[in-house]
DSSP file (Angstrom, degrees, kcal/mol; ACC not computed):
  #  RESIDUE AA STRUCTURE BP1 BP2  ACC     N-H-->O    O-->H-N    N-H-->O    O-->H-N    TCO  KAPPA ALPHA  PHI   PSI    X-CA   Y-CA   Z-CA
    1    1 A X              0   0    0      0, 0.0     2,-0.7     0, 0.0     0, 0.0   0.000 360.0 360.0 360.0 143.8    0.0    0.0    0.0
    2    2 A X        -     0   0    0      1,-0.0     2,-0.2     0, 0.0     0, 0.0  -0.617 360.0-142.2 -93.3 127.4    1.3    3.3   -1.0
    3    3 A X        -     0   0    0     -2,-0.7     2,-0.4     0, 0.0    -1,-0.0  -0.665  11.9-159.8 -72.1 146.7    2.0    5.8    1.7
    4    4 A X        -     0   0    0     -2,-0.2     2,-0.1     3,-0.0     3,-0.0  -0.896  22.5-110.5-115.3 162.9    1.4    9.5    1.4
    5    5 A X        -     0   0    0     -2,-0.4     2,-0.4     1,-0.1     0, 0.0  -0.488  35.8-106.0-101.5 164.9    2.8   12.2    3.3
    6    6 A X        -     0   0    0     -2,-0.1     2,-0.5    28,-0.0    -1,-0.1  -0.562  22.4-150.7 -91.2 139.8    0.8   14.1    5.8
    7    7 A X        +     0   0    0     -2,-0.4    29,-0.3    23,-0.3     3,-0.1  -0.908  15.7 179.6-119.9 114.7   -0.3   17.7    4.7
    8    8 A X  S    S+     0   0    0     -2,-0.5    29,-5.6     1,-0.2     2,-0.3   0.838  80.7  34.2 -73.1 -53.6   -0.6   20.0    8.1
    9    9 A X  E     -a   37   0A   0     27,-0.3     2,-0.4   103,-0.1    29,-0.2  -0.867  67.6-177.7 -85.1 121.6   -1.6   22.8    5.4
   10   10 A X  E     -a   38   0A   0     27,-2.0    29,-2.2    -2,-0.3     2,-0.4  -0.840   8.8-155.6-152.5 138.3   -3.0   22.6    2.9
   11   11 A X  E     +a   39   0A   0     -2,-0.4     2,-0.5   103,-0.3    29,-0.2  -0.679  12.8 173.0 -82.0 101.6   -3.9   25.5    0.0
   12   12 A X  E     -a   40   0A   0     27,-2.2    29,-1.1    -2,-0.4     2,-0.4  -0.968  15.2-157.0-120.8 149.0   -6.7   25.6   -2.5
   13   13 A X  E     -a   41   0A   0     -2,-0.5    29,-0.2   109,-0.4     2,-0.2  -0.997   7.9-158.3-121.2 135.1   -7.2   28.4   -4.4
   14   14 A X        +     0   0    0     27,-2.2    29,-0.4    -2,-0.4   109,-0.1  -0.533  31.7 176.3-115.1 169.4  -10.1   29.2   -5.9
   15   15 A X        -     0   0    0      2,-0.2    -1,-0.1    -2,-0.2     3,-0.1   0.371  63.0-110.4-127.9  -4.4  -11.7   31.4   -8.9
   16   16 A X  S    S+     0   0    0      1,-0.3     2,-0.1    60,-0.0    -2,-0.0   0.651  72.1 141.4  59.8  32.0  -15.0   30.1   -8.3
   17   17 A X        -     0   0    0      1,-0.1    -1,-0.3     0, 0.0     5,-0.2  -0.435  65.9-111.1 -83.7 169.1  -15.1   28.3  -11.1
   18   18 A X  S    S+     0   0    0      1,-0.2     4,-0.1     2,-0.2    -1,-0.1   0.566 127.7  45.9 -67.5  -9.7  -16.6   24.7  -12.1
   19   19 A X  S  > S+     0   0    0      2,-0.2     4,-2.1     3,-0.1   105,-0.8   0.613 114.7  48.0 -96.3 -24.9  -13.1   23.4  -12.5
   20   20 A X  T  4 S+     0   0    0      2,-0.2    -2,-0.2     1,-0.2    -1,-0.1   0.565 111.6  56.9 -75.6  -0.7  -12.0   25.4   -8.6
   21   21 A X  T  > S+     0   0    0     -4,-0.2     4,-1.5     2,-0.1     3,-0.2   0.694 107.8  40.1-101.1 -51.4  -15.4   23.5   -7.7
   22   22 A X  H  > S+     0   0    0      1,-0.2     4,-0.7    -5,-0.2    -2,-0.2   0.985 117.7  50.4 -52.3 -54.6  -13.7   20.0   -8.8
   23   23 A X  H  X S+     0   0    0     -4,-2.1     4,-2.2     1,-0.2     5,-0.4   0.572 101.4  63.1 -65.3 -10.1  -10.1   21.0   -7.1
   24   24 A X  H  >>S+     0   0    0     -5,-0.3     4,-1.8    -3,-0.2     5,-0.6   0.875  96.2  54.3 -69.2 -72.2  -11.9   21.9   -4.0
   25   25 A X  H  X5S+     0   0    0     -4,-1.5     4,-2.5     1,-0.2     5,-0.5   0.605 109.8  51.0 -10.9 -89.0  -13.1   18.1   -3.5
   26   26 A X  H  X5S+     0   0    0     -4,-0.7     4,-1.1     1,-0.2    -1,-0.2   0.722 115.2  44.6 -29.1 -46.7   -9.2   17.0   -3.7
   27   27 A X  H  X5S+     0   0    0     -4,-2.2     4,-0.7     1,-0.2     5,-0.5   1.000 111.2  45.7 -75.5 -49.2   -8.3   19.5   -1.2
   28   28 A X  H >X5S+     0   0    0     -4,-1.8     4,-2.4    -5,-0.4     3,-1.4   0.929 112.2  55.2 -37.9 -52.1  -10.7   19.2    1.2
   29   29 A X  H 3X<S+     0   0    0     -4,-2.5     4,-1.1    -5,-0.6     5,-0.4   0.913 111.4  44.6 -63.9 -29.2  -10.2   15.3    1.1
   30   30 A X  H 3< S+     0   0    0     -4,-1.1   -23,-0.3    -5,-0.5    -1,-0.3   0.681 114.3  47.1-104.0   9.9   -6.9   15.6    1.7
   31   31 A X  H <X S+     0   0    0     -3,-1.4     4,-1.2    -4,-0.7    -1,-0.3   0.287 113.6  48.9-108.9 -34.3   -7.2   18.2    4.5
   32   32 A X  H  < S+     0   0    0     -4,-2.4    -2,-0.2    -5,-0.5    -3,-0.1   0.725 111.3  48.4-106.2  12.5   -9.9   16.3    6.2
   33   33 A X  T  < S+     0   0    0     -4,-1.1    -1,-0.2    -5,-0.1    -3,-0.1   0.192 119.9  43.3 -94.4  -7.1   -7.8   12.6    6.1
   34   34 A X  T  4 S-     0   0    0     -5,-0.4    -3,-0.1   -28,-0.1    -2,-0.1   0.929 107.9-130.5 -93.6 -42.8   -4.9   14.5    7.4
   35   35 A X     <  +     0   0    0     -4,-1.2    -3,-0.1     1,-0.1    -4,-0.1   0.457  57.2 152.3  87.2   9.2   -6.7   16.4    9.9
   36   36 A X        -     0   0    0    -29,-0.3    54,-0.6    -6,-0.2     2,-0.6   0.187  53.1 -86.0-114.8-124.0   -5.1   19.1    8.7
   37   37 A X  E     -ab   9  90A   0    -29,-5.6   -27,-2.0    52,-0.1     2,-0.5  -0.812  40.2-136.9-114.0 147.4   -5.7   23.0    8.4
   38   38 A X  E     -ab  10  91A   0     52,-3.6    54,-1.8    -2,-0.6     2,-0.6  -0.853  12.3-164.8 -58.8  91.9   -7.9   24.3    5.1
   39   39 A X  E     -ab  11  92A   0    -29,-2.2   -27,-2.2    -2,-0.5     2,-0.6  -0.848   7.5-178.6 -85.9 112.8   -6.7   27.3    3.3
   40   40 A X  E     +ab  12  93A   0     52,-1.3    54,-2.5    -2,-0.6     2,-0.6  -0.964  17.2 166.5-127.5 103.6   -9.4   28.7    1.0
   41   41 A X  E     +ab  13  94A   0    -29,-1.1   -27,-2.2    -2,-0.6     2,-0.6  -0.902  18.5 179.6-136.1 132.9   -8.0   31.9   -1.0
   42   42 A X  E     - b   0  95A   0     52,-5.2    54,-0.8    -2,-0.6     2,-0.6  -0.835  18.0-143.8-155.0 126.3   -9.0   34.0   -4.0
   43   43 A X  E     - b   0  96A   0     -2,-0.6     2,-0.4   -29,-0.4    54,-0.3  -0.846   8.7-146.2 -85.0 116.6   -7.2   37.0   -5.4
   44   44 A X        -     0   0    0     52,-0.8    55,-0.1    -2,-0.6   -29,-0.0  -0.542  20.0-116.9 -44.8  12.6   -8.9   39.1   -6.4
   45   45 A X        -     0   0    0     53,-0.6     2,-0.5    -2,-0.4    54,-0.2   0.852  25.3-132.7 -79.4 130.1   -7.3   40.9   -9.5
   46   46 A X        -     0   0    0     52,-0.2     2,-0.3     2,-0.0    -1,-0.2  -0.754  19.7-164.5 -89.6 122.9   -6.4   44.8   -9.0
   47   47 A X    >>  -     0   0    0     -2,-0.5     3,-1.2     1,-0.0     4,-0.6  -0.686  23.1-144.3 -93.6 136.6   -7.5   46.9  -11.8
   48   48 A X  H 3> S+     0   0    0     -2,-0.3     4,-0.6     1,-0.2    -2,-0.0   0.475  98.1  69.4 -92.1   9.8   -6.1   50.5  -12.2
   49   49 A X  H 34 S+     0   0    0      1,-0.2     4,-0.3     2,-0.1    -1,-0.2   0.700  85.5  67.7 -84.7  -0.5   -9.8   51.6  -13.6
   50   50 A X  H X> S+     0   0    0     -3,-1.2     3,-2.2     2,-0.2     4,-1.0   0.913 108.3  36.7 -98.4 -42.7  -11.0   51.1  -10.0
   51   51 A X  H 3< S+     0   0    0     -4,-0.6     4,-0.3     1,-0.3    -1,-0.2   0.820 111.7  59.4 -85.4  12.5   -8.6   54.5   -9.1
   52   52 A X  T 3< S+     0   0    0     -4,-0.6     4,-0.3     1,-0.2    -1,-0.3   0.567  94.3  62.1-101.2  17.3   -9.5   55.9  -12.3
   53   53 A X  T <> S+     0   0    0     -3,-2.2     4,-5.2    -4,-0.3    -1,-0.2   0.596  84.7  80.3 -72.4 -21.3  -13.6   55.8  -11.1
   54   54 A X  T  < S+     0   0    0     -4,-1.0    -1,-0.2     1,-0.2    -2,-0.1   0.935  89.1  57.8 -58.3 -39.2  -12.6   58.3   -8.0
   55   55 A X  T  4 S+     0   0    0     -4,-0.3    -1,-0.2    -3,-0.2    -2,-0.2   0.904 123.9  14.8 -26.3 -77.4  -12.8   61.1  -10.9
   56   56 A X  T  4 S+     0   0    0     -4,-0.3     2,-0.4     2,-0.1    -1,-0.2   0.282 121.1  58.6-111.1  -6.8  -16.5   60.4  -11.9
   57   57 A X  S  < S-     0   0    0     -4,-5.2    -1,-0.0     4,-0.0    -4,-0.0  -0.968  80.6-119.1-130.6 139.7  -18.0   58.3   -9.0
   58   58 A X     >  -     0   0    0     -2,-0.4     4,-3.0     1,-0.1     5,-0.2  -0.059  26.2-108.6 -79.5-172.1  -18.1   59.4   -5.3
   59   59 A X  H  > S+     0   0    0      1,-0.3     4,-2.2     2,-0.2     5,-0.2   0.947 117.8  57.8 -88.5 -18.5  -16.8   57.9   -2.7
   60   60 A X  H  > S+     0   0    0      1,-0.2     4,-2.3     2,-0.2     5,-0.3   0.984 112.2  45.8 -43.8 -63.0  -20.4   56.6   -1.3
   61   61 A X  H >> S+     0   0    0      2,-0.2     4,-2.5     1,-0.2     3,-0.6   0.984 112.5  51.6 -48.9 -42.2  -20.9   54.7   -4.8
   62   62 A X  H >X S+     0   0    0     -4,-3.0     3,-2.2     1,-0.3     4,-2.1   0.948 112.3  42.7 -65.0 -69.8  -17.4   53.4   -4.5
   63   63 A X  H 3X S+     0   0    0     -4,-2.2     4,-1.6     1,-0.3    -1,-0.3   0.595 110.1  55.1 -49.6 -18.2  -17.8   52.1   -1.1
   64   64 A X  H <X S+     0   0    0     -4,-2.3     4,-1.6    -3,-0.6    -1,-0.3   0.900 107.4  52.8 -80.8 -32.1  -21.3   50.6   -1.7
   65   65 A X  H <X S+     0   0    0     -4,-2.5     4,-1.9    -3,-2.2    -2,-0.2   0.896 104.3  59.3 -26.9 -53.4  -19.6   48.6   -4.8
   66   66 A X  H >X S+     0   0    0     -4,-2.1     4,-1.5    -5,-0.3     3,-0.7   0.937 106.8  44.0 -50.8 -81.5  -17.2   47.5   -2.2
   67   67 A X  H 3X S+     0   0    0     -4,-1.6     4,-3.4     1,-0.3    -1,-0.2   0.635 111.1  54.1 -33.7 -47.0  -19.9   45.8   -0.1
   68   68 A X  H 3X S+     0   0    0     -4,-1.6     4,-1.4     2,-0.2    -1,-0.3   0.898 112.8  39.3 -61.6 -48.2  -21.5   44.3   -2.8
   69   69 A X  H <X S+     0   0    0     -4,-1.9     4,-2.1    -3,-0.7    -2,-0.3   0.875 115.9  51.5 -84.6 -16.4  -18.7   42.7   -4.1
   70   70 A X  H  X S+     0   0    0     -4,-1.5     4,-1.9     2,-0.2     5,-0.3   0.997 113.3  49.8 -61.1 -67.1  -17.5   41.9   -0.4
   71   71 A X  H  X S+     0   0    0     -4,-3.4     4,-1.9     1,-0.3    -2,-0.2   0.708 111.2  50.4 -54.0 -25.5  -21.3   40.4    0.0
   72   72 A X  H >X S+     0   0    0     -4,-1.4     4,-3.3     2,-0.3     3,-0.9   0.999 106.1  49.6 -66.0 -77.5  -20.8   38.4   -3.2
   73   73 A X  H 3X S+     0   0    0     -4,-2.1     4,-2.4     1,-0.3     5,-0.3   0.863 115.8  45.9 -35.1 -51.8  -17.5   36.8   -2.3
   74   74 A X  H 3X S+     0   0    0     -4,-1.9     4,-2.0     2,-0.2    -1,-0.3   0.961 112.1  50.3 -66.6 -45.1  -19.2   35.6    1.3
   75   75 A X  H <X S+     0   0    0     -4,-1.9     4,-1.4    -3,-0.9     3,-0.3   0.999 112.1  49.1 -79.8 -65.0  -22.3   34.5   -0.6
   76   76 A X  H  X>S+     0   0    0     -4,-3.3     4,-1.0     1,-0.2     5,-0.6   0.883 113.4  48.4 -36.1 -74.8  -19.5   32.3   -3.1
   77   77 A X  I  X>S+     0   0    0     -4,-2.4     4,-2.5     1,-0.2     5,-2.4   0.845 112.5  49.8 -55.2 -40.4  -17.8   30.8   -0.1
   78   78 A X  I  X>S+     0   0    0     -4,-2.0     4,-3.4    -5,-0.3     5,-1.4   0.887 117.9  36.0 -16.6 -93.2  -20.9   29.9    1.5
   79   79 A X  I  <5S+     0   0    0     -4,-1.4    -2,-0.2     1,-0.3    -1,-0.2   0.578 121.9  35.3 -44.1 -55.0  -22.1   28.5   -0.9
   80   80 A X  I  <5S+     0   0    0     -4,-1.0    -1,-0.3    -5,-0.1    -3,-0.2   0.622 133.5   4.1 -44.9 -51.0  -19.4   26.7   -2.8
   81   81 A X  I  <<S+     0   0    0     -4,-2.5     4,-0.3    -5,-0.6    -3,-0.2   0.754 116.8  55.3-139.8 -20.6  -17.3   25.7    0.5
   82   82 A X  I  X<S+     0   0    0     -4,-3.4     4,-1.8    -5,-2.4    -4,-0.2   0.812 100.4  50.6 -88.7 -34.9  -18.4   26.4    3.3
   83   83 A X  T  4<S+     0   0    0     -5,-1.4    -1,-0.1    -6,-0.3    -4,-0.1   0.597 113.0  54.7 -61.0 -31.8  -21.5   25.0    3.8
   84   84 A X  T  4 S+     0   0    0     -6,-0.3    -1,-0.2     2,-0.1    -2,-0.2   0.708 106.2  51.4 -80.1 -38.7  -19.9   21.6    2.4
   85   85 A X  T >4 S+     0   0    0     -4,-0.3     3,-1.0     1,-0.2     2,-0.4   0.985  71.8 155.3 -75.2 -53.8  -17.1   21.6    5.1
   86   86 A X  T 3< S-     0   0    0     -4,-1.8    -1,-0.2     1,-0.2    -2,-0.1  -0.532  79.0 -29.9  41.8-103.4  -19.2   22.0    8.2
   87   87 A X  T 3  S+     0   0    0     -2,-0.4    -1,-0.2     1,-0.1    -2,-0.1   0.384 111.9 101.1-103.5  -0.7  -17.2   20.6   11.1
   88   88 A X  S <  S-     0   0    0     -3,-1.0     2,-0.3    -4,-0.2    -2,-0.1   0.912  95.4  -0.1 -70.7 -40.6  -15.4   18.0    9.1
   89   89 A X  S    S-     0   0    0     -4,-0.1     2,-0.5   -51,-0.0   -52,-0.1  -0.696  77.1-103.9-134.0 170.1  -11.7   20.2    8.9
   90   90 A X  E     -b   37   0A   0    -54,-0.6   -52,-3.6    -2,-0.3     2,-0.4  -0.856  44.2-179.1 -99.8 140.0  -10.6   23.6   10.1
   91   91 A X  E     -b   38   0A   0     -2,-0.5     2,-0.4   -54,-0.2   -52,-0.2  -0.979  24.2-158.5-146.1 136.0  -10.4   26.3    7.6
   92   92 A X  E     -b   39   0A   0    -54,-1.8   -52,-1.3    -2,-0.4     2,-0.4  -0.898  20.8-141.4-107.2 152.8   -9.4   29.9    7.2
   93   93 A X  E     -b   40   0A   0     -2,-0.4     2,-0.4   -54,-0.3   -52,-0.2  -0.997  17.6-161.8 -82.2 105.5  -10.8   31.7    4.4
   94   94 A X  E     -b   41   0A   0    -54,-2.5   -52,-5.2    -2,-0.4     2,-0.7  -0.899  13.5-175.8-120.2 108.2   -8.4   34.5    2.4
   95   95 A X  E     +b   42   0A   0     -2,-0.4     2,-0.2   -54,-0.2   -52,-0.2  -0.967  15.1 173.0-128.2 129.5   -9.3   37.0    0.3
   96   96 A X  E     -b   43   0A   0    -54,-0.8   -52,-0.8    -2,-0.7     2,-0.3  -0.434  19.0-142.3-105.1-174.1   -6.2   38.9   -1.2
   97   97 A X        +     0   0    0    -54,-0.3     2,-0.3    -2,-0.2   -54,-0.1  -0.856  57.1  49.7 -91.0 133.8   -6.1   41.7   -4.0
   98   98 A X  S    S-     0   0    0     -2,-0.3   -53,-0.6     4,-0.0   -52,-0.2  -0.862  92.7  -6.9 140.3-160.5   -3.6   41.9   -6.5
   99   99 A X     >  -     0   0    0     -2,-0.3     4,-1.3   -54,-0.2     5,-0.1  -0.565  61.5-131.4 -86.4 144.4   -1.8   39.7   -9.4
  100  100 A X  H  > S+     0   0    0      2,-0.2     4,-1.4     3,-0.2     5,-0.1   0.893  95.4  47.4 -39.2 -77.4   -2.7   36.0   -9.1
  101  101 A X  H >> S+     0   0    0      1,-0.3     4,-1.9     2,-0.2     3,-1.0   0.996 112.8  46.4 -65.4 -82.7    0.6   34.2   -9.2
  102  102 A X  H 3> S+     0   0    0      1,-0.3     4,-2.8     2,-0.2     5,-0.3   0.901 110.6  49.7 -39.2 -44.3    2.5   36.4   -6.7
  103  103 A X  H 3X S+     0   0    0     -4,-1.3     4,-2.5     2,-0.2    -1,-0.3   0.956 112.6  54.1 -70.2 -32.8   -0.2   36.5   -3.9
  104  104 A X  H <X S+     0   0    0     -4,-1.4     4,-2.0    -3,-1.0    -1,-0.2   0.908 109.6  42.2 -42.5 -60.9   -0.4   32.9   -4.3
  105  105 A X  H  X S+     0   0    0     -4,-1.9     4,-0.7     2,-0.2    -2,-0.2   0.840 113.5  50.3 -62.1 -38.7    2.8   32.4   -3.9
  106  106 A X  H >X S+     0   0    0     -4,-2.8     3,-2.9    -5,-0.5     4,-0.9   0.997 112.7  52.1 -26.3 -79.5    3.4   35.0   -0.8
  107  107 A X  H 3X S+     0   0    0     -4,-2.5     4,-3.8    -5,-0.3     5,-0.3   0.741 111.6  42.7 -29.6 -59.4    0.7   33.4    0.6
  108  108 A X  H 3<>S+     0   0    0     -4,-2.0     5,-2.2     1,-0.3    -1,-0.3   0.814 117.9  48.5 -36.1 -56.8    2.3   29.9    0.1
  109  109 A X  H <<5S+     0   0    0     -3,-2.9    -1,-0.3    -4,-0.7    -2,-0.2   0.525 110.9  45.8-110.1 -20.8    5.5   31.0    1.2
  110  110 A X  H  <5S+     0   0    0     -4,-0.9    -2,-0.2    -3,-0.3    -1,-0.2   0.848 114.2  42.6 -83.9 -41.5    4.6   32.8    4.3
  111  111 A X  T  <5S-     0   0    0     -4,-3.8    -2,-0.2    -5,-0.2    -3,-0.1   0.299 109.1-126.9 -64.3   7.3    2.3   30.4    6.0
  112  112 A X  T   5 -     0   0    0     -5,-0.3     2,-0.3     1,-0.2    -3,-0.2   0.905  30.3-144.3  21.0  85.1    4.6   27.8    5.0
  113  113 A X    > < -     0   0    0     -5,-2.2     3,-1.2     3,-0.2    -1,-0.2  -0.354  15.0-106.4 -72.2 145.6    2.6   25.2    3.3
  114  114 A X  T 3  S+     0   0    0     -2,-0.3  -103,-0.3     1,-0.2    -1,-0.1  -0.398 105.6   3.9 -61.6 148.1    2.8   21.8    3.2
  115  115 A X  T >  S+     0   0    0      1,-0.1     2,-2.3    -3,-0.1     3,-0.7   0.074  90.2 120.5  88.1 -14.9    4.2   20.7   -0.1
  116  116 A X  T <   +     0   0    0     -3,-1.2    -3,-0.2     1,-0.3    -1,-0.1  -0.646  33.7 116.6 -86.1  71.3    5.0   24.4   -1.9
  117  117 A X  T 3  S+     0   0    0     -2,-2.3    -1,-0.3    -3,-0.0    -2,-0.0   0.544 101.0  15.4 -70.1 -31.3    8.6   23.9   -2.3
  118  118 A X  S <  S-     0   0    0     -3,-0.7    -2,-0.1    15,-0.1    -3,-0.0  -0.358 106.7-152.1 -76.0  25.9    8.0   24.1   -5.5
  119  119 A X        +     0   0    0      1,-0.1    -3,-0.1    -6,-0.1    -4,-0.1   0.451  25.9 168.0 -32.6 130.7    4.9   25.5   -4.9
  120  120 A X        -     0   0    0     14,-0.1    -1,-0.1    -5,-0.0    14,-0.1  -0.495  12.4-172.7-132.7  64.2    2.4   24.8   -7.8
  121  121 A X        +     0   0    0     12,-0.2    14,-0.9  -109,-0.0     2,-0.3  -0.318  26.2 163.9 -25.9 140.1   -1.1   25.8   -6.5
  122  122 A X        -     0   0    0     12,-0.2  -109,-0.4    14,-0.1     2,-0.3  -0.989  36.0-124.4-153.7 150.4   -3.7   24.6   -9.2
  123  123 A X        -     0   0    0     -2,-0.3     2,-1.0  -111,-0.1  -103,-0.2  -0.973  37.9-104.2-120.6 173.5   -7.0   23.8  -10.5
  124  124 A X        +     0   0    0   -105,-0.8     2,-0.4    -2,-0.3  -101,-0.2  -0.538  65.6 147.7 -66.7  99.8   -8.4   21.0  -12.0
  125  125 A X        -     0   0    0     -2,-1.0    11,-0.1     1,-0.1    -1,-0.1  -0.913  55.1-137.4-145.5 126.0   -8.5   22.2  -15.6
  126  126 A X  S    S+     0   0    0     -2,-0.4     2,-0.8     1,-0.1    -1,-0.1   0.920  98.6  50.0 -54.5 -29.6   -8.2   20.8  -19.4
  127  127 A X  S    S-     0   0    0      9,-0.1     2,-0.5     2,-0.0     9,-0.1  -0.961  78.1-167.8 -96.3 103.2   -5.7   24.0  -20.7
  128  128 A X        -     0   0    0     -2,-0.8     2,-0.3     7,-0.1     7,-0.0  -0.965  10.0-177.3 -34.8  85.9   -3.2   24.2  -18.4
  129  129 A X        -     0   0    0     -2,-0.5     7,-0.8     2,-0.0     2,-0.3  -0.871  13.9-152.4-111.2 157.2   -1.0   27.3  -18.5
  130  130 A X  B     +C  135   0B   0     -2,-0.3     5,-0.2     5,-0.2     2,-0.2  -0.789  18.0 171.4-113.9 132.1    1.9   27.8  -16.2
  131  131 A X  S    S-     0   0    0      3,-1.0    -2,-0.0    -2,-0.3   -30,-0.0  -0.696  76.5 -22.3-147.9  94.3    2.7   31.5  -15.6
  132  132 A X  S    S-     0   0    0      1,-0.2     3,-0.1    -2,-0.2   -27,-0.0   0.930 128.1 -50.4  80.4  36.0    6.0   31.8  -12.2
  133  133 A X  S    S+     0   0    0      1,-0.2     2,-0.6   -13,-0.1    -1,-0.2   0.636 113.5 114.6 102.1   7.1    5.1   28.4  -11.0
  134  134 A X        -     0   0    0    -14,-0.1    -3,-1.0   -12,-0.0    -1,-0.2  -0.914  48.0-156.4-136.3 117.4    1.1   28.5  -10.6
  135  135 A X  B      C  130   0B   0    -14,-0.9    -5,-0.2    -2,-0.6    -7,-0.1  -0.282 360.0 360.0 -51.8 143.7   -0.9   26.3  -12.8
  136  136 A X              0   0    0     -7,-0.8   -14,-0.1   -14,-0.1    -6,-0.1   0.132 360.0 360.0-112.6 360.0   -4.4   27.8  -13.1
């Protein structure tokens, strides 16, 4: 029987797609046979039209945008991940801003995850592109 090594950490990142819906399963299973701790992260991407709205929208609009999209993201984890985990594992939830790859990798690389020595964060997807070590 093959052994596998025991994952303390373990990172899924999601886009809240139907292929981050597939990759979820794998992590979660392998987070809740381990016993160990759930990471659930999505970056968010920062766009430079959001500072070029300050012009023409005030900062009430802005900040109700904010909320909304805050509300959205909590309504996606619900649904999608949380509501499926229950009690079965421990999980934090992570929402970052900024370029994909690199907050991924921070992340990775400051919480010191199991297995990101090469950290290759992924999802389950038929195109595969590789862009600084992170599959999407």
């Amino acid at each position: 029987m093959m052994e596998y090594p025991k994952y303390k950490k373990v990172l899924f990142c999601t886009d809240f797609s139907e292929n981050s819906d597939y990759a979820f399963e794998f992590a979660f299973g392998i987070a809740k046979r381990d016993e160990g701790l759930l990471y659930i992260l999505h970056v968010t991407p920062h766009s430079p039209n959001q500072e070029r709205l300050r012009v023409y929208v005030s900062d009430d609009i802005l900040r109700n945008i904010q909320k909304g999209l805050e509300q959205e993201l909590d309504d996606n984890y619900k649904e999608r991940y949380t509501k499926k985990i229950a009690d079965a594992v421990r999980f934090e939830i992570i929402t970052k801003s900024g370029r994909e790859d690199e907050e991924i990798l921070k992340f990775a690389k400051d919480e010191k995850v199991d297995g990101c020595n090469r950290c290759q964060a992924y999802t389950v997807d038929r195109y595969v592109s590789k862009h600084k070590g992170v599959c999407r």
